[in-house]
N, C-alpha and C positions, 0 to 999 in steps of 0.2 A: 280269286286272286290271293285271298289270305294266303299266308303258309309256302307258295308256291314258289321254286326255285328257280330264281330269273337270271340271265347271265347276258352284263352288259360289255358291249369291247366298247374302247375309245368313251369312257365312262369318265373320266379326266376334265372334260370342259363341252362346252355346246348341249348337243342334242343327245349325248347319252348322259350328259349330268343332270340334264335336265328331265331325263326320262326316270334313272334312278330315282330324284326326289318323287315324282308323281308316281312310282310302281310302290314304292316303300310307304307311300301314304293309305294305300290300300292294302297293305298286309303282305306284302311280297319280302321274301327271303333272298338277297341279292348280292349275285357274285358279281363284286365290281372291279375291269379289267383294264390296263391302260400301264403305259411308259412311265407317266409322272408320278412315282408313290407318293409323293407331300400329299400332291393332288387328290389323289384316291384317299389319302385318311382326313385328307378337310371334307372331304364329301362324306364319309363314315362316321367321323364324328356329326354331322348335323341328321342321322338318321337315327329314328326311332325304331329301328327294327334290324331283325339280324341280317349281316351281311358279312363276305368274305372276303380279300384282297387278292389280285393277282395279278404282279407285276410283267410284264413283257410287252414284244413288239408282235404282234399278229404276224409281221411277214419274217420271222425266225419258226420256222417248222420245227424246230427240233424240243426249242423251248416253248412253241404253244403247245407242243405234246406234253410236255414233260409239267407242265404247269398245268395242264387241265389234268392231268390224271392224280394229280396231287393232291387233288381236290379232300377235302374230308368228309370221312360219309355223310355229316348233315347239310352238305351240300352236293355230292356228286350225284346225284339221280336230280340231272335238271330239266323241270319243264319247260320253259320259253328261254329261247334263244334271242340275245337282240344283238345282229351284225351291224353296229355301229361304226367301227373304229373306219378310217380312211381319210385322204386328205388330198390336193390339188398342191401342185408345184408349177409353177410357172405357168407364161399365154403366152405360147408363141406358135408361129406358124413351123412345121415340120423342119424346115431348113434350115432352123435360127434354133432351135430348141437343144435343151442340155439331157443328155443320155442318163442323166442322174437325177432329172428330174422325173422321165420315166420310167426309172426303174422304181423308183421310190413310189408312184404310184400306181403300177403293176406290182409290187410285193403287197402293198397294204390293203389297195381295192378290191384286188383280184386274189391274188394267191393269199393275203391274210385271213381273206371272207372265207374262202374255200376251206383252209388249215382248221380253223378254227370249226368251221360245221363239221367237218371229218372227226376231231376228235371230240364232239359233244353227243355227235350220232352213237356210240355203241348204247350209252342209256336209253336214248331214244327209241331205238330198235326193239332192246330189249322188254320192256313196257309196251310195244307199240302205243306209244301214246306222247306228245309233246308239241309243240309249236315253234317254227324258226321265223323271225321277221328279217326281214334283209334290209338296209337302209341303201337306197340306189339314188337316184336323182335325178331330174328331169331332162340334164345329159345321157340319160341312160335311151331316153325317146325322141331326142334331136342332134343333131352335130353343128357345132357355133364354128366357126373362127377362132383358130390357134387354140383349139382344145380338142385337137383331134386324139391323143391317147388318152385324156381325162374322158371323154367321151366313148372312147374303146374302151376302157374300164366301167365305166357304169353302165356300159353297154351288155357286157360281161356279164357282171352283176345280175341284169334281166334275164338275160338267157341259162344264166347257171342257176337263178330260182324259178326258172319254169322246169328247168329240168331236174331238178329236186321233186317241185310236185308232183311230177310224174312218176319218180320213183319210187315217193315215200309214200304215196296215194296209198296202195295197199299194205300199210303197215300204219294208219292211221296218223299219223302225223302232217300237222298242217304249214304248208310253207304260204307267207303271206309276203311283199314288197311294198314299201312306201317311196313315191320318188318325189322328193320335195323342189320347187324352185327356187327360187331366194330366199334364203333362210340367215338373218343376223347373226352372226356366230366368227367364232374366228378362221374359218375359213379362208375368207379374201384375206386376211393376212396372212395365213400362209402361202397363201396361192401367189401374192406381190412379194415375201421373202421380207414380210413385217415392214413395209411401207405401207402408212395408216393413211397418208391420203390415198394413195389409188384404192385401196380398199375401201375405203367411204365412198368413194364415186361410184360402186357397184349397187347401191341404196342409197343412192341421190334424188333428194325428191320423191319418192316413193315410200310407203310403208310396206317392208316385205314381212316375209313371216320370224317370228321367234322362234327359240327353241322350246320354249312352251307348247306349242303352236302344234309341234310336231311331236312331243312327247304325249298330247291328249291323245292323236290317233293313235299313236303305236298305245296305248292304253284301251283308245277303243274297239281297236282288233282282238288284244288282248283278252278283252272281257265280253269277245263273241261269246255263243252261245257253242259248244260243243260241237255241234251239228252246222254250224256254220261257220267260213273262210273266207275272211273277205281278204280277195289275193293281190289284189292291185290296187293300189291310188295314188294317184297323181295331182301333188298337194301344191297348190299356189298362193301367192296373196292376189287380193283382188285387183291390186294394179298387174297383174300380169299376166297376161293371155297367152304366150309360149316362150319358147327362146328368145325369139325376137323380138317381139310385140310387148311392151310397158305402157302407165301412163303415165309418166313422169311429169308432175306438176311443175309450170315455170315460174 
């Protein structure tokens, strides 16, 4: 992991900030990506190791081109991939739902995921040699109620990292996916449009996972062995047995 050029999206807060601090703990080299610049340089400043800024929105194609290739040489030959950045807008059932909420999570989930491995790949290629992790989510393996395109997006997600592995298979590069479930993060506030009670009643009574929680695996992929991909997990806390199923203490 020393040395290695990591490139985080949605690096900003939750589960990629929380991943930067634990990839930089280990000696990791880190381009860290996201909307919020304050954000990104309070995260930079508390890093002991080198890393590089890079301001955008995943779902502007033109500017995640133009901002990954900008890259400077002690960072543009990047090893590991981490497709963090994404977000939920709204729960509503198809009929009642805002077109702006789905578009906002079709640019980010889907087409930002996309954008952004497209233009990280020619290093990839080139080297044959690197790792993409996708961050999907346990939506991506069930469909709830009034998340039927948050659910077609992480849906998405799975099928467009299987079909990576397959392509990149013989070019040595390993494509891995994490899908977490409940995971404390700000999330459910953007999902209720920063209404902090509905958002707390998503992790009511239960202890779900951290962003911690999920930055160890994506670290423990990370730090497979060469010769081995571990391509899929499906991360839960112990109160949760699927979508549906919790044990919510009274």
């Amino acid at each position: 992991m020393k040395g290695k050029k990591i490139m985080i999206t949605g690096a900003s807060s939750g589960i990629g900030w929380s991943a930067a601090e634990t990839l930089a703990a280990e000696g990791g080299h880190l381009i860290l990506c996201g909307r919020r610049e304050s954000r990104l340089k309070e995260l930079q400043a508390q890093l002991e190791t080198p890393s590089h800024l890079l301001v955008f929105d995943v779902g502007d194609r033109k500017t995640v081109f133009e901002k990954i290739n900008s890259l400077p040489k002690a960072f543009s030959s990047i090893d590991i991939l981490i497709n963090n950045a994404g977000n939920a807008h709204g729960l509503n059932p198809v009929h009642k739902a805002d077109l702006n909420d789905w578009d906002a999570m079709i640019d980010s989930n889907v087409k930002g995921l996309m954008y952004v491995t497209k233009a990280v790949l020619p290093s990839m290629v080139s080297k044959k040699n690197g790792h993409i992790i996708n961050l999907g989510s346990i939506a991506g393996k069930e469909v709830y109620p009034n998340g039927s395109v948050y659910c077609s997006s992480k849906f998405a997600v799975d099928a467009f990292t299987q079909g990576l592995r397959l392509d990149l298979n013989p070019l040595g590069i390993k494509v891995s996916a994490i899908h977490p479930g409940l995971v404390d993060t700000e999330f459910s506030k953007v999902r209720f449009k920063g209404d902090k009670y509905k958002a707390s009643q998503v992790y009511k009574e239960l202890t779900p996972l951290q962003a911690k929680d999920v930055a160890n695996v994506i670290l423990y992929i990370a730090q497979a062995p060469d010769h081995v991909n571990i391509a899929d997990v499906l991360l839960l806390p112990k109160a949760q047995a699927n979508t549906y199923v919790t044990n919510r203490k009274s």
